[in-house]
Structure formats: C-alpha cells, structure tokens
C-alpha positions in Angstrom: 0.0 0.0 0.0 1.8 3.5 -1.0 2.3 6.4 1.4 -0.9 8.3 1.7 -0.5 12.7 1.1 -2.3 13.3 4.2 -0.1 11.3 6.6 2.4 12.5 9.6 5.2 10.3 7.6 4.7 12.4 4.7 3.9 15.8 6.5 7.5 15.2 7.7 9.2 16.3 4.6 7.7 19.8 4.4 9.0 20.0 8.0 12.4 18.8 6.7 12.7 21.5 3.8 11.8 23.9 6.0 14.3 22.7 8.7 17.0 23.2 5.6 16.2 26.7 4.7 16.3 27.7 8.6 19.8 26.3 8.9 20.5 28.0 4.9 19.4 31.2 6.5 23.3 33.2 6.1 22.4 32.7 2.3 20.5 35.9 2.0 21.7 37.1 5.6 24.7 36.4 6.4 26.1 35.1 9.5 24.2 37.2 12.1 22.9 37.0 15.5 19.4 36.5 14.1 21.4 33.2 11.8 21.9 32.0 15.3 18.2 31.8 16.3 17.6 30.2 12.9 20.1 27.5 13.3 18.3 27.0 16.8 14.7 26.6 14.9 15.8 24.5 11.9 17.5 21.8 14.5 14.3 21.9 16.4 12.3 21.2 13.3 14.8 18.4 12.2 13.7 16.9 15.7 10.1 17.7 14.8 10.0 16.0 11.8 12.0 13.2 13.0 8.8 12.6 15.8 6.7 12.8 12.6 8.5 10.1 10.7 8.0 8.0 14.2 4.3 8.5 13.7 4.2 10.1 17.1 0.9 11.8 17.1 1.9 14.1 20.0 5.0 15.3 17.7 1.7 16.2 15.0 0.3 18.3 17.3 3.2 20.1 18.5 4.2 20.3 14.8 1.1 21.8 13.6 1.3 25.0 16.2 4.6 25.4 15.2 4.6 25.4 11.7 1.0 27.8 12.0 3.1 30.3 14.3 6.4 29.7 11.9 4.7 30.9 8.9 2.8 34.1 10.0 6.7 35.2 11.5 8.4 34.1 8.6 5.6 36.2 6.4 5.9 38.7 8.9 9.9 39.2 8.6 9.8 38.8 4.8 11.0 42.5 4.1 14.4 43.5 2.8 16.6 42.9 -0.2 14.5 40.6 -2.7 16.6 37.4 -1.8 15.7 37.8 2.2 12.0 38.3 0.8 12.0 35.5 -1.0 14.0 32.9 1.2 11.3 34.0 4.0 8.0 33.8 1.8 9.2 30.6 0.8 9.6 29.3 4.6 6.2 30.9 4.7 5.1 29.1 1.9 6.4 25.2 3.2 5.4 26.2 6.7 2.0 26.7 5.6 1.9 23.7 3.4 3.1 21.6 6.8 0.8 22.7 9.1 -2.1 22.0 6.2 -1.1 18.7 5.9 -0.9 18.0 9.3 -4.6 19.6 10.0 -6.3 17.4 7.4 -4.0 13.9 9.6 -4.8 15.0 13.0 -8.6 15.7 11.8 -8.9 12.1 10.3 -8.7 9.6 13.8 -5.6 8.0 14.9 -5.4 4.8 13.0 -6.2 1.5 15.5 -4.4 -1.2 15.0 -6.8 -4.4 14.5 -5.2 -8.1 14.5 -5.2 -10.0 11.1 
C-alpha cells in the first residue's frame, strides 16, 4: 500500500525542507545574530519532523502549532533585499503547506491497530 499525502510520515518532509532553509538562512543574511536563532529553529524542526516520521501523534500536534506560528513570522519578517524576501515567503510558503497537511492527519482519527 503506497504512502498516503495526508499522513504524519509524509507531513514530515515539508518539516524537513523547512528545517533546511532555517539552517541555509546566512544565504541571503549572512552570518548574524538572528542566523543564530535560525540554526536554533531548523534543528528543532529536524527533531520535529523526525517525531513525525516516528508517527508520534503528539510530535503532529506540537508540529502543527509550530509550523501555523512559523509561517505568519516568517511572512511577517519577509521585508528586505528581494533574496531575504524570497528565502522568508518561501519558509512561509512550506510552513503553511506543513501545518495544512498535518490539519487534514490529526482531523482524520488516529489509526487503531486491528489483528489479522
């Protein structure tokens, strides 16, 4: 059976990209004291989406209010030279696309496992 769209396995990729342009932020910035606070989130979203690829439905919930808040301040710091604008509207962008996924998995119920 493949890999469903709406699953937390999947919803962990988004998560993953996201974690990668955190810790890519000195691209458009530079190596700054707010690159430090980046590096800080994308290693906490690596661990986010690693939760996710563990099915841990806790992790989806945790995930989902991050990802929510992570894209309105990512949208929200998006001004500058038209590299920073575009770096940030795209973790905006996958941010948003995350915590979609993960709304339409933790509205479906947690799967039960049933014996053969």
């Amino acid at each position: 059976m493949s890999e469903s769209v709406f699953s937390l396995k999947f919803a962990a990729l988004p998560v993953a990209i996201s974690a990668l342009l955190h810790l890519l932020a000195f691209v458009p910035d530079g190596v700054t004291a707010s690159y430090a606070a980046m590096l800080v989130i994308g290693i906490i979203y690596l661990l986010l989406a690693m939760g996710l690829r563990r099915n841990l439905r806790w992790v989806a919930w945790l995930t989902f209010l991050v990802m929510t808040f992570g894209a309105v301040a990512a949208y929200m710091v998006s001004g500058g030279s038209a590299l920073h604008h575009a770096w940030y509207l795209a973790i905006a962008l996958i941010n948003s696309v995350a915590a979609m996924v993960l709304f339409v998995c933790l509205w479906k119920p947690a799967q039960q496992n049933h014996g053969a």
